[in-house]
N, C-alpha and C positions, 0 to 999 in steps of 0.2 A: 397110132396116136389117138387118144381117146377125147371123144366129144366135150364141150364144155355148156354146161345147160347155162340158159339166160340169167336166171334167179343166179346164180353161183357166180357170174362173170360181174353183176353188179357190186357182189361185198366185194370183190376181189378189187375192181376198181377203186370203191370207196376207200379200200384200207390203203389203195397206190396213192391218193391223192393226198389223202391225210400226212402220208409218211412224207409225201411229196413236198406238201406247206408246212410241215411242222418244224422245221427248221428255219424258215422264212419267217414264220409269228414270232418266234421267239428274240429273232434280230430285231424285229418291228418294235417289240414290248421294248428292248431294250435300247433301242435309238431313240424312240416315247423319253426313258424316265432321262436319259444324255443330257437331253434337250431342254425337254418340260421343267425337269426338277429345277435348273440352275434359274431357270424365269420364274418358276414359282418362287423359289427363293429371294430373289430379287424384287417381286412384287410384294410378298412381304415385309422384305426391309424395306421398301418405299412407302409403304403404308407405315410401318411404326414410324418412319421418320415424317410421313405429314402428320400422323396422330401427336409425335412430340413439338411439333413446328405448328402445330391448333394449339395444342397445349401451355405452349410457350408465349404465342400469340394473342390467347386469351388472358394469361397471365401478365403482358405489355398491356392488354387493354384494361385488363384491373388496374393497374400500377396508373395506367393514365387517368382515369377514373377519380384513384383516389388523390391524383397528383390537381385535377381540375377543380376536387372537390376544396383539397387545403387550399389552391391557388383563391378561389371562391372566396373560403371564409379569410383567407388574409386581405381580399379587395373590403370584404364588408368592416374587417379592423382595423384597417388602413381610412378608411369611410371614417367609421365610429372614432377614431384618432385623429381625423383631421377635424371633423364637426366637434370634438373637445377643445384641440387645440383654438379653432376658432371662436367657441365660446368663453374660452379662457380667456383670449387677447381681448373681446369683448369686454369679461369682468373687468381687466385689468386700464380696459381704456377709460368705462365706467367709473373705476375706485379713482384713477388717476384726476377724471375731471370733478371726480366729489371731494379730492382732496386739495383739488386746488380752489377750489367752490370753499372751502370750509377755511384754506387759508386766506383766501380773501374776506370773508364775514371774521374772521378773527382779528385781520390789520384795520377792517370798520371797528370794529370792538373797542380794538385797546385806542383807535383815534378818539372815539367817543367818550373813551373812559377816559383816557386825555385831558379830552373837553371837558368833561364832566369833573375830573379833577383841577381845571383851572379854574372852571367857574364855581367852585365850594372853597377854592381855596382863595379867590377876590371875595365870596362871601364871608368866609372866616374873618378874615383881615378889616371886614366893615361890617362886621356883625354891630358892634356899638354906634356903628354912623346912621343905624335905620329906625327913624321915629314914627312914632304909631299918628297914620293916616286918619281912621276911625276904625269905630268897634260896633257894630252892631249883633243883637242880639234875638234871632227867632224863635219861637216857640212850638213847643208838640205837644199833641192830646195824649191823655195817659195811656202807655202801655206800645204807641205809633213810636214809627219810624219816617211817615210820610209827609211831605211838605204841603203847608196850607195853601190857597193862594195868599192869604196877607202873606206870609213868609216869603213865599217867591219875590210880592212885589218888594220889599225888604231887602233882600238878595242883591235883587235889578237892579235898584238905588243905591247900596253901597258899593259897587262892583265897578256904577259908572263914576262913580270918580277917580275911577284908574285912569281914564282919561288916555293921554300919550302917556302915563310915564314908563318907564323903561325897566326901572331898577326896581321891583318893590317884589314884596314877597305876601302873602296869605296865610295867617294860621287860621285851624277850624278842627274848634275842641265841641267835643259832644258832650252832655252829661243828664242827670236821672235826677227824681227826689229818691228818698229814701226808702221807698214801698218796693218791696220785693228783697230778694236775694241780691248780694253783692256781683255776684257770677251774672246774675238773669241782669241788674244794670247796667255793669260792662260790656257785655255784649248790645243792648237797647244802646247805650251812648257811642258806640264804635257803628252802628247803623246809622244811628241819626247825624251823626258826622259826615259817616259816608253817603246819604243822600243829599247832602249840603253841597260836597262835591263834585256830586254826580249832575248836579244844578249848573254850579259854577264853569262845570267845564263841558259838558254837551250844549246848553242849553247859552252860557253867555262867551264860548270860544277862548275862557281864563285856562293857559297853561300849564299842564299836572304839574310838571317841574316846578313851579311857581308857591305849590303849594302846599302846605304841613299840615298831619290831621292828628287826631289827638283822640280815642273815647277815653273820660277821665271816669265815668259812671258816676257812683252818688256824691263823690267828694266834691270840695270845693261849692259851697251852697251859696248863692246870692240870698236866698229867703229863709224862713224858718219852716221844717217840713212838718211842723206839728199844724197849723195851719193849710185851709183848703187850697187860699190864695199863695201862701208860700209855696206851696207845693208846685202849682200851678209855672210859677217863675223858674224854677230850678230843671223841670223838664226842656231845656234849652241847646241850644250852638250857637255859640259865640264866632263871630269870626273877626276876625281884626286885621288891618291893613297898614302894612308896613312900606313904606318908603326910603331909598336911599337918602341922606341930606350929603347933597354933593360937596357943598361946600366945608362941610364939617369932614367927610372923605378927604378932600384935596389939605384943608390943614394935618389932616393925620400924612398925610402923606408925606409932606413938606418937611415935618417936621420928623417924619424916620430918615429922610433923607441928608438933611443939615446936619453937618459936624457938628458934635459937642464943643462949646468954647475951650480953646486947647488946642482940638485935636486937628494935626495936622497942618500944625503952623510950625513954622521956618524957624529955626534955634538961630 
């Protein structure tokens, strides 16, 4: 039997051991992939499945997002509908108490116009029963509209002999001489009127109702306007003072009321 040298005993060893586990690695490898694959598998279907469940989940939290966002802007149009709605009922309570505001100055109205038509139509009816109280007559400087003091004191003194009475009524006609245009003295006589009355009634407490104004401008001349003095008279207002005469009233009255001989007697 022949020797075996050291060096030569060791390949021979190595190639025993090799041959030895080489059979053994290859079960290993393949108990490894048995095992491992089905987990790795498995770990990546757990992974897509939480990558679709993040996916999903961000996608619920968009949707709530945009669902927070409508809910939002429907609180703010629900808001903006209600603050309408209550300006509305506002207008509406508004118009209502302006409309009843307007029907109450309306049933003043026609009360007054009532009145107003009862006492025009007692005046009508005794228009002929009212005789002239007095007439006085004041004067304007050429071209004025404005009251003198004699004029006022004029005024004052025919005014108070209104006294108490009750029933009487004022005309107050304006008028012009002939100097100027027809236009420019209508208008001067329709001022100097109305300063008359403007007297009458701030100044002595004579009722506007009371009173008739008239600008007649150049017509109607008391003097002759060729003349300085004529001239001077015809710049004037007249105003005249009328009275009821009661008695002469009550005969009118009496006697609309009394049957005609005739009528209304017994056959």
């Amino acid at each position: 039997m022949k020797a075996i040298s050291i060096g030569n005993a060791s390949v021979a060893l190595g190639a025993i051991l090799i041959m030895g586990f080489g059979p053994t690695g290859c079960a290993t490898r393949k108990y490894a992939r048995n095992q491992v694959a089905p987990v790795a598998e498995r770990t990546t279907a757990n992974e897509k499945k939480i990558a679709d469940h993040s996916s999903a989940i961000g996608e619920i939290e968009n949707n709530l997002s945009r669902t927070d966002e409508k809910a939002t802007e429907a609180d703010k149009k629900a808001a903006a509908a209600g603050e309408s709605a209550a300006k509305a009922n506002d207008a509406a309570a508004k118009a209502n108490d302006a409309a009843a505001l307007a029907a109450s100055k309306a049933d003043g109205a026609k009360d007054l116009a009532d009145k107003a038509g009862t006492r025009l139509d007692t005046f009508a009816e005794n228009i002929d029963n009212y005789k002239l109280v007095t007439t006085e007559r004041v004067l304007f400087p050429f071209g004025k509209a404005t009251l003198t003091r004699d004029a006022k004191e004029q005024l004052t003194q025919a005014v108070s002999q209104i006294g108490n009475t009750k029933h009487y009524v004022l005309e107050v006609q304006g008028f012009t001489d002939k100097t100027g245009s027809p236009n420019v003295n209508l208008t001067l006589s329709e001022q100097r009127a109305d300063a008359v009355v403007r007297f009458l009634t701030v100044e002595n407490n004579i009722p506007i109702r009371r009173i008739h104004v008239l600008g007649v401008g150049a017509e109607q001349p008391v003097a002759d306007n060729k003349t300085r003095e004529g001239r001077k008279e015809n710049r004037r207002v007249e105003l005249k003072l009328y009275a009821l005469d009661l008695a002469s009233a009550a005969n009118r009255t009496t006697a609309s009321t009394t049957p005609a001989p005739g009528d209304n007697t017994a056959k």
